[in-house]
N, CA, C and O of each residue as an XYZ file, in Angstrom:
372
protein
N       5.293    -11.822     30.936
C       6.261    -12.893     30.759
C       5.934    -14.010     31.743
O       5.723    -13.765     32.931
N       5.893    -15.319     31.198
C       5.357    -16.412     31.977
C       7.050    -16.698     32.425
O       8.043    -16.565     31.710
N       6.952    -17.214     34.139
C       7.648    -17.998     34.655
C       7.727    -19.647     34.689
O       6.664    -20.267     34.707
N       8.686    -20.191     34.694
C       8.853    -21.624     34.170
C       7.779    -22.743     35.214
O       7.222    -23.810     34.953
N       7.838    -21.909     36.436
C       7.100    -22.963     37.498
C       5.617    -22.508     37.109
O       4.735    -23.331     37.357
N       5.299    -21.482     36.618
C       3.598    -21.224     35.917
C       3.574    -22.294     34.756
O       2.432    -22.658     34.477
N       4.568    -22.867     34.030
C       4.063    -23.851     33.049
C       4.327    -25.262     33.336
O       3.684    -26.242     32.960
N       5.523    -25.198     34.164
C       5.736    -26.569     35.083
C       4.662    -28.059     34.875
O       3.790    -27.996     35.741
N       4.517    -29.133     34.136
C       3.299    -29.964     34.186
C       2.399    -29.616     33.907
O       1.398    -29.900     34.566
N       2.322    -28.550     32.385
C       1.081    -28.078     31.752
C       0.994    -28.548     30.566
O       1.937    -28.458     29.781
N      -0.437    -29.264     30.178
C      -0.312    -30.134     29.070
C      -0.219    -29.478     27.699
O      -0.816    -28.428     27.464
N       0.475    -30.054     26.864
C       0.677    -29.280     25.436
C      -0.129    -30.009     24.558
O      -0.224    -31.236     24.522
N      -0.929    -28.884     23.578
C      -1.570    -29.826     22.642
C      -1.416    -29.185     21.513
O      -1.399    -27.955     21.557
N      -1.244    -29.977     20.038
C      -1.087    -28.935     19.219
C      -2.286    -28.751     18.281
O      -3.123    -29.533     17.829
N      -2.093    -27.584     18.168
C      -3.647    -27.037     17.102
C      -4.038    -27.629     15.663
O      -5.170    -27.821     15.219
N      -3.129    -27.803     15.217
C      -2.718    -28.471     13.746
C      -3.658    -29.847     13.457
O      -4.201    -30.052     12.371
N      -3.744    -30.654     14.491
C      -3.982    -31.727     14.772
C      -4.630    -32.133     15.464
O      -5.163    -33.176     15.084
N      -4.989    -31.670     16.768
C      -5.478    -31.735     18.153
C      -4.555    -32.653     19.107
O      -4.616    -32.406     20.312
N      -3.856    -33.508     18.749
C      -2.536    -34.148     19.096
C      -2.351    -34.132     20.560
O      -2.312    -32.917     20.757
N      -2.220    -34.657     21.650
C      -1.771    -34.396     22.893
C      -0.089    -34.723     22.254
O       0.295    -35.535     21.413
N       0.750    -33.570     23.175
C       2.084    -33.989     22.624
C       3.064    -34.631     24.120
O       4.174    -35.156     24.194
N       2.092    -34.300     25.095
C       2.462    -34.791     26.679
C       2.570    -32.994     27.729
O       2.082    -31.867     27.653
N       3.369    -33.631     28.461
C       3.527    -32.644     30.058
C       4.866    -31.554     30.080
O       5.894    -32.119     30.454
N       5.033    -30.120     29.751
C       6.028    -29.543     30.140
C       6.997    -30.098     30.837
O       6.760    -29.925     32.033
N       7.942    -30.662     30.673
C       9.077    -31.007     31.706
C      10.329    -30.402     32.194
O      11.078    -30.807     33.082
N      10.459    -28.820     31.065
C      12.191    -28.375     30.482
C      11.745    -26.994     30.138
O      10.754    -26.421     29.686
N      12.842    -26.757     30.530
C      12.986    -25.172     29.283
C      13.867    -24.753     28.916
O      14.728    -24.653     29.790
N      14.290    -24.240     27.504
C      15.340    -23.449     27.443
C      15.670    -22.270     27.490
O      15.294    -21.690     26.472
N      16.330    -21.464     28.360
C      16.909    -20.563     28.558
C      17.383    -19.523     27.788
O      17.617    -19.925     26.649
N      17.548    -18.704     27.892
C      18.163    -17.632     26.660
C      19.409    -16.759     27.869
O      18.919    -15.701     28.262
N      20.421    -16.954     28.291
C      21.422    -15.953     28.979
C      22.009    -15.044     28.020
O      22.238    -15.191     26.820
N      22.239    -13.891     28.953
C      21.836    -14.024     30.141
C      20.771    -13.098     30.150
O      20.713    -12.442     31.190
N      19.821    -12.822     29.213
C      18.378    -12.385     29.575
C      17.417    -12.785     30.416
O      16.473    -12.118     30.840
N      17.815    -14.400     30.740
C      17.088    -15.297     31.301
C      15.837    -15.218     30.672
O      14.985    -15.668     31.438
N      15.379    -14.858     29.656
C      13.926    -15.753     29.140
C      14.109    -16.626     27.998
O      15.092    -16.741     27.265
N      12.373    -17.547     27.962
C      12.482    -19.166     27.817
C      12.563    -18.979     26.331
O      11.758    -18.188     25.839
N      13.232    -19.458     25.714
C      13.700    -19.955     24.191
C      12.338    -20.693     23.847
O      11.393    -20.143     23.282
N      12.368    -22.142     24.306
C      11.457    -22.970     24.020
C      11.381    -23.939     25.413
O      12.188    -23.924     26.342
N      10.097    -24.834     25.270
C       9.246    -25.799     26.194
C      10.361    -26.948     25.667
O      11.017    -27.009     24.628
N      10.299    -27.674     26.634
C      10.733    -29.663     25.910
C       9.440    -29.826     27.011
O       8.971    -29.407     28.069
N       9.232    -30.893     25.755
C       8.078    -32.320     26.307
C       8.591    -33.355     25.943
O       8.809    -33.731     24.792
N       8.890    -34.059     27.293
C       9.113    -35.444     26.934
C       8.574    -36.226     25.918
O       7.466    -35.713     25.765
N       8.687    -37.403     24.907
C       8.732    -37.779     23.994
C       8.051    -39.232     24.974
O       8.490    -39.603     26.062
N       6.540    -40.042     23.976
C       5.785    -40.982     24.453
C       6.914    -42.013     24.827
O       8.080    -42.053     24.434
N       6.257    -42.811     25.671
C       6.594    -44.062     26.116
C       7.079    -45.095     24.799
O       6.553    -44.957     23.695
N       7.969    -45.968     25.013
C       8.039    -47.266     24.250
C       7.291    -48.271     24.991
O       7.178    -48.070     26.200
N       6.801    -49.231     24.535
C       6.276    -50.241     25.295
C       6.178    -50.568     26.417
O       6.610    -51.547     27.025
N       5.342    -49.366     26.833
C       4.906    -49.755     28.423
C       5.795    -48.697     29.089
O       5.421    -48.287     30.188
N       7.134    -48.111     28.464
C       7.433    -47.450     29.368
C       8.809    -48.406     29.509
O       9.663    -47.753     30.109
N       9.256    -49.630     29.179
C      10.176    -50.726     29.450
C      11.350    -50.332     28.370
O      12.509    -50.748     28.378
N      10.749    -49.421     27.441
C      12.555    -49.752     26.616
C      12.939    -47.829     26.382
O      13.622    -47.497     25.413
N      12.360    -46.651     27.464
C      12.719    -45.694     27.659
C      11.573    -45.217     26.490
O      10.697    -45.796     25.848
N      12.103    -43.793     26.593
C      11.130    -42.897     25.679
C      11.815    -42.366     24.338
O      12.987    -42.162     24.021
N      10.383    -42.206     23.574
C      11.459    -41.824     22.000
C      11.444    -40.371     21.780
O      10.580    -39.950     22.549
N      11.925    -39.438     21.165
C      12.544    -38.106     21.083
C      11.953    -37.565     21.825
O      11.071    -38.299     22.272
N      11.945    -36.274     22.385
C      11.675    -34.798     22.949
C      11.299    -34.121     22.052
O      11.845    -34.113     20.949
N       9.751    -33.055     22.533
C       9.492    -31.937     21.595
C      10.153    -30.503     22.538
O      10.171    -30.138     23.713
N      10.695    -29.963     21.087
C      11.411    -28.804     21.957
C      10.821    -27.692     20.579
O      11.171    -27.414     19.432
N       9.693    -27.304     21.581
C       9.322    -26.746     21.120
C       9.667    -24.819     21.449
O       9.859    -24.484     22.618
N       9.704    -23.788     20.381
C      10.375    -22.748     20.579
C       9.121    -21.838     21.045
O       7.912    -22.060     21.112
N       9.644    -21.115     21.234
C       8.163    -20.307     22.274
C       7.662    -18.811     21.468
O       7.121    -17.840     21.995
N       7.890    -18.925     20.608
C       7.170    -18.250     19.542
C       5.597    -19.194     18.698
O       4.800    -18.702     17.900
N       5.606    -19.931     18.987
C       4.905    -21.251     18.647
C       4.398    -21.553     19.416
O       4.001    -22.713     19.304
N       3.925    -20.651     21.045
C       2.957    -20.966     21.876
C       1.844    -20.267     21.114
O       2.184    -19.463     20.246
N       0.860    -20.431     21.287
C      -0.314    -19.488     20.792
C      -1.504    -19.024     22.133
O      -2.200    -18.009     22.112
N      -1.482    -20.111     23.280
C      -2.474    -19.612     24.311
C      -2.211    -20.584     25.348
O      -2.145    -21.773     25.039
N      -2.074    -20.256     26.394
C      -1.866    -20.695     27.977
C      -2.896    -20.613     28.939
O      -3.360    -19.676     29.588
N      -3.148    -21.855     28.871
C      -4.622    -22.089     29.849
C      -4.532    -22.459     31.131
O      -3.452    -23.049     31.180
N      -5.006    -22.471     32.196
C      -5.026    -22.903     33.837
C      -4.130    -24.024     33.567
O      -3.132    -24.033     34.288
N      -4.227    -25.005     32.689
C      -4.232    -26.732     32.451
C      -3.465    -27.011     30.863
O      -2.660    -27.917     30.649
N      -3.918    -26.041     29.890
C      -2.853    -26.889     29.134
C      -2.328    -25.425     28.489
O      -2.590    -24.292     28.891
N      -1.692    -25.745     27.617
C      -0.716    -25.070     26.484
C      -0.809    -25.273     24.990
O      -0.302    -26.253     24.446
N      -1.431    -24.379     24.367
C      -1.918    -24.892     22.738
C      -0.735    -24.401     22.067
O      -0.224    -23.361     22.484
N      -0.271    -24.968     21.155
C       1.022    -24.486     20.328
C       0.685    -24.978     18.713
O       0.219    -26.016     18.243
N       1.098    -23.868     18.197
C       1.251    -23.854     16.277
C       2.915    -24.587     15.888
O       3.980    -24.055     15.574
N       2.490    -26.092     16.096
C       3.941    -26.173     15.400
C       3.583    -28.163     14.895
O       3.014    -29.043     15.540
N       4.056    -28.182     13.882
C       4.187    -28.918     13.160
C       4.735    -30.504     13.927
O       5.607    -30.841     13.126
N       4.685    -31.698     15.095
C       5.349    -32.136     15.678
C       6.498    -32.781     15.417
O       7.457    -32.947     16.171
N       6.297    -33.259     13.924
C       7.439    -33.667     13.147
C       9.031    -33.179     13.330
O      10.105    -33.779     13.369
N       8.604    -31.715     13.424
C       9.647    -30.984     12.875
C      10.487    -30.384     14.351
O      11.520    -29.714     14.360
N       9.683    -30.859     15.555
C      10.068    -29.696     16.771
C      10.566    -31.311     17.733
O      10.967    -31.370     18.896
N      10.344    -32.515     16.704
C      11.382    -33.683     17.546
C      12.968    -33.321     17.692
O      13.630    -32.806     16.792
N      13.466    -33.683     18.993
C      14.558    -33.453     19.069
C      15.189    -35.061     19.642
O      14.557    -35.687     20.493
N      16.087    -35.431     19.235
C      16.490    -37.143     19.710
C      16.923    -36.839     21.597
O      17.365    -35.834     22.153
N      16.644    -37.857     22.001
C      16.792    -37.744     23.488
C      18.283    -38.234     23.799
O      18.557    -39.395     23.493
N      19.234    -37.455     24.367
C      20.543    -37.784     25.104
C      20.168    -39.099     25.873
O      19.262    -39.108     26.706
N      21.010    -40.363     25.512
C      21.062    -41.417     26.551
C      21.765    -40.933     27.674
O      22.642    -40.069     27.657
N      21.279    -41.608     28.755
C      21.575    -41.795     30.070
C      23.045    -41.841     30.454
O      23.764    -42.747     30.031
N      23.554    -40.769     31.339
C      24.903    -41.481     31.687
C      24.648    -42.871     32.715
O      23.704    -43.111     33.468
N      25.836    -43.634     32.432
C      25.942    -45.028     33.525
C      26.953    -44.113     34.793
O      27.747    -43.174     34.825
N      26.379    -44.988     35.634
C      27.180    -44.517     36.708
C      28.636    -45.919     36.838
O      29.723    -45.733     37.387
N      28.307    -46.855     36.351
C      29.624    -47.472     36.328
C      29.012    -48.840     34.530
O      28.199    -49.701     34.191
N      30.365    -47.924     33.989
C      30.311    -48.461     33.116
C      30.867    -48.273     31.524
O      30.623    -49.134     30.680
């Protein structure tokens, strides 16, 4: 069983495609077994990075296929493992 800080900033790519999908950032949890459901990867940049980022892959961890020093190959379709990103709370507003 992999621990979350062993995948911590490990790049995901998917097989389907060869696709870079970005950097481990998340995981989900399963309680209280405590093991990982699925990975989130942040979702690319908008323009430059200036108007925030567009969805999250949350990807489920049955759909890893092999874990390397450096990246993470996964069988999953990217279309389908977008998840829309929660806006930001304001702190006054």
């Amino acid at each position: 069983m992999a621990r979350f800080t062993d995948l911590h900033c490990k790049e995901v790519i998917c097989v389907h495609d060869g696709r870079r999908l970005g950097y481990i950032s998340d995981a989900r949890i399963e309680l209280p077994e405590g093991n990982i459901a699925a990975i989130i990867v942040p979702g690319p940049c908008r323009f430059f990075g200036l108007w925030g980022r567009r969805d999250d892959y949350v990807i489920p961890w049955r759909c890893i296929r092999r874990m390397g020093p450096d990246i993470v190959l996964v069988d999953v379709k990217p279309e389908e493992c977008r998840v829309p990103r929660q806006k930001p709370h304001l702190l006054f507003g």
